[in-house]
PADREN-328310 format. One line per 3 residues: number of its first residue (from 1); their letters; for each residue x, y negated, z negated of C-alpha. Coordinates in Angstrom, 1 decimal, always signed. Each point is the difference from the previous one (the first is absolute). Example, Ala and Ser with C-alpha at 12.3 -4.5 7.8 and 13.67 -1.06 7.14 Angstrom:
<pts>
1) AS) +12.3 +4.5 -7.8  +1.4 -3.4 +0.7
</pts>
This chain:
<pts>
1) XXX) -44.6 +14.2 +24.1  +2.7 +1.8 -2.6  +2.7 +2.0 -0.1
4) XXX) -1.5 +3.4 -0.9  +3.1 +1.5 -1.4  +3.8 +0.4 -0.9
7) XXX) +1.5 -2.8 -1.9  -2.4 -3.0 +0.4  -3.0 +2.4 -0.2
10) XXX) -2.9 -2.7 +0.1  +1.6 -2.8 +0.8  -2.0 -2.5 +2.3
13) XXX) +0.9 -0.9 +3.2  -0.9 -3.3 +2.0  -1.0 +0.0 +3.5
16) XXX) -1.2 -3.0 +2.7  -3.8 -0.9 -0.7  -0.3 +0.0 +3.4
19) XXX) -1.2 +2.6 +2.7  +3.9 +0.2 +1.6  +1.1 +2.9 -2.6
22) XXX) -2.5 +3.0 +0.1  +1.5 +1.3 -3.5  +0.3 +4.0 -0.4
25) XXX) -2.6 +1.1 -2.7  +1.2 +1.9 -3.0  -1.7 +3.3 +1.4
28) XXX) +1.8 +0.1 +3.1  +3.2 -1.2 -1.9  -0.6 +2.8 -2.4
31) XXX) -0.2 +2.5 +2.8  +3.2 -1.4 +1.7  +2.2 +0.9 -3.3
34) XXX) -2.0 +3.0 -1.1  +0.8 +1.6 +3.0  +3.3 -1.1 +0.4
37) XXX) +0.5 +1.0 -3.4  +0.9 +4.1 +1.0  +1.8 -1.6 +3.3
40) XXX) +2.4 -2.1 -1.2  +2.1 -1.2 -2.7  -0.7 -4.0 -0.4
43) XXX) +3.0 -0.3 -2.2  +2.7 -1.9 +1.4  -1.8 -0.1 +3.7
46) XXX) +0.1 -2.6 +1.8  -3.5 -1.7 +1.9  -0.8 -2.0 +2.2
49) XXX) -3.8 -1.7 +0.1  -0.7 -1.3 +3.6  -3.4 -2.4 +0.3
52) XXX) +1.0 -0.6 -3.5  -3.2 -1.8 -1.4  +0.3 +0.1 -3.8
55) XXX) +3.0 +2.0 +0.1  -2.2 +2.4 -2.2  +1.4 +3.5 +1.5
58) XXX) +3.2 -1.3 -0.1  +0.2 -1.1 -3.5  -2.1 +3.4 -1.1
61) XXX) +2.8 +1.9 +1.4  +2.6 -2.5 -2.0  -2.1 +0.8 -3.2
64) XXX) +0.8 +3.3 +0.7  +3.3 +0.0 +0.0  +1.1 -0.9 +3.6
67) XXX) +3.3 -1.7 +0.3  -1.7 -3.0 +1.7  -1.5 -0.5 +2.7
70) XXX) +0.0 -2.4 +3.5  -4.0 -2.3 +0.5  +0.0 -0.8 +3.5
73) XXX) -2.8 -2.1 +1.0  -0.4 -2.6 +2.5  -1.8 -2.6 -2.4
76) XXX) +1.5 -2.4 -2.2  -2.4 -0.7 -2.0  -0.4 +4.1 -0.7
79) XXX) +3.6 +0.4 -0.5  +0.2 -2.4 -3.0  -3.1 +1.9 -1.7
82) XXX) +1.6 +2.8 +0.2  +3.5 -1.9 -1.7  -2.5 -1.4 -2.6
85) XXX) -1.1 +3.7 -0.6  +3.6 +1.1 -0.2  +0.9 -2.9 -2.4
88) XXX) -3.0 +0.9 -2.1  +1.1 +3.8 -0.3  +3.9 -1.1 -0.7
91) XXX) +0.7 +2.2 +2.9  +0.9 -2.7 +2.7  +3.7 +1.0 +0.0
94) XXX) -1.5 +3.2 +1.5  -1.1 -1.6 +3.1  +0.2 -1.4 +3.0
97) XXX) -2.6 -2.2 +1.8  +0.8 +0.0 +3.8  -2.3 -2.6 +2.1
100) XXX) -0.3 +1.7 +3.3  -2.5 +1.8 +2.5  +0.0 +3.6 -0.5
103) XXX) +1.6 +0.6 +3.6  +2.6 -2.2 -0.4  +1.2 +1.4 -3.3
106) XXX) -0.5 +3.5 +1.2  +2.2 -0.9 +3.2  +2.9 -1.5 -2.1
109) XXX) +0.3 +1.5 -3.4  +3.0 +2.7 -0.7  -1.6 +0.9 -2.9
112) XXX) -1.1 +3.4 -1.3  -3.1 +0.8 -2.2  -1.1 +2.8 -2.3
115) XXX) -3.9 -1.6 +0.2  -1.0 -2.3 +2.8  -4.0 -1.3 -0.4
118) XXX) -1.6 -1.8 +2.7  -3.3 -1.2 -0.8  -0.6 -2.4 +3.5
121) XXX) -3.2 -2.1 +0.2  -2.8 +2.3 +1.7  +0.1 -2.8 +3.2
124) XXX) +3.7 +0.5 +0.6  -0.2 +2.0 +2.9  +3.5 +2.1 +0.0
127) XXX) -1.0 +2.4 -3.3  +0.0 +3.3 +2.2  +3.8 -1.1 +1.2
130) XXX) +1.5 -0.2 -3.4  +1.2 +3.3 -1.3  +2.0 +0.2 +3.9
133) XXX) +1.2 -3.4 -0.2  +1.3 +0.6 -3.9  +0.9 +3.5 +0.0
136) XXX) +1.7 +0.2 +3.6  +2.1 -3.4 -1.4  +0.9 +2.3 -2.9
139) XXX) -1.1 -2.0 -2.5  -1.3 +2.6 -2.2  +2.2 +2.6 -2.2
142) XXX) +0.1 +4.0 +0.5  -2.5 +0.3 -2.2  -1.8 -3.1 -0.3
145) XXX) -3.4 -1.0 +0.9  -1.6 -2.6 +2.1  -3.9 -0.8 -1.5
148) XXX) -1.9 -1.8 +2.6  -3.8 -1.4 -1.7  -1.8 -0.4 +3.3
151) XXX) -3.8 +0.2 +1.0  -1.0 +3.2 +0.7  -0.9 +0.1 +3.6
154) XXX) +3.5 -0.8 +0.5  +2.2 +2.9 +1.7  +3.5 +0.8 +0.1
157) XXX) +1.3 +1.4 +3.5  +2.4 +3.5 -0.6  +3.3 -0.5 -0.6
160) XXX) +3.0 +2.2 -0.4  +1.7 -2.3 -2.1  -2.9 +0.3 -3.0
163) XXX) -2.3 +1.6 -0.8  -3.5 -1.2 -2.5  +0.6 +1.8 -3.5
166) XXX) -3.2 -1.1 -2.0  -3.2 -1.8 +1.1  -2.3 -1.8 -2.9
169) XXX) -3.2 -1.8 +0.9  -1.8 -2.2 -1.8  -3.0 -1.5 +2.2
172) XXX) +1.2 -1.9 +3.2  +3.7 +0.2 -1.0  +2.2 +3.3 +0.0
175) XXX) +3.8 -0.2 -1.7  +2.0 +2.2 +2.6  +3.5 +1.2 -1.8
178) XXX) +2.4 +0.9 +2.8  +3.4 +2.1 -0.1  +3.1 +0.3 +2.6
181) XXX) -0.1 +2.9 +2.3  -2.9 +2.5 +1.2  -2.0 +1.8 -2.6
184) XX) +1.2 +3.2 -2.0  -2.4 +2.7 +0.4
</pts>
């Protein structure tokens, strides 16, 4: 797993050797930032990467140019990978590693995002109530995006407060890029 661009283009990053980080894949992380690329401006944004893992879209988006960004993942263990990572790159002063459940940070941060990722393990069983949960807590800018990496059979109810932008599907998994408000025609 690398950086595939921006300012530590090719660097290497770490990740557990263990089954409890499912690490996004450089074609799907490739997608993600190719597609964001027309969307929105990375520089100075700032991210959040909920269900963490390697901290890989996080620190893609810091590459970049992002202004930092917040790594909010439940596991300790995952949390200080994703530091190492950040050490590695010289970027650690660009961000923050919060150890929490996704809920629980989504319930009591007062922050605002440009870019919010959420790439939940396939078993957690509340993907479909994310973009409602984040978006209706305003967590996510005017213009921002929320990109959910979820398995495909996985659907997201109608909402008024987003609508789904861009799907891309790579085998069992589809990236689903969601906006505020309903659709323009």
């Amino acid at each position: 797993m690398r950086i595939i661009t921006g300012i530590y283009r090719g660097r290497v990053l770490t990740t557990l050797p263990d089954k409890r980080v499912r690490p996004v894949t450089d074609k799907v992380k490739g997608t993600i930032f190719n597609v964001l690329q027309s969307r929105l401006d990375l520089r100075e944004a700032h991210v959040l990467d909920m269900f963490a893992g390697s901290g890989s879209l996080g620190l893609e988006a810091i590459s970049r140019e992002a202004a930092d960004a917040v790594f909010v993942d439940e596991d300790h263990e995952v949390l200080d990978t994703i530091e190492r990572n950040a050490g590695t790159l010289g970027c650690l002063d660009q961000c923050v590693l919060v150890q929490s459940d996704a809920q629980a940070f989504i319930d009591r941060t007062q922050d605002t995002f440009d870019l919010i990722f959420a790439d939940p393990p396939y078993a957690y069983g509340h993907v479909a109530l994310l973009p409602g949960l984040i978006l209706r807590r305003q967590l996510l800018k005017k213009e921002g995006f929320l990109i959910i990496e979820h398995e495909k059979r996985v659907q997201f109810p109608e909402d008024p407060a987003y609508h789904i932008a861009v799907q891309k599907e790579f085998g069992n998994t589809r990236v689903s890029f969601f906006a505020l408000g309903l659709k323009k025609s």
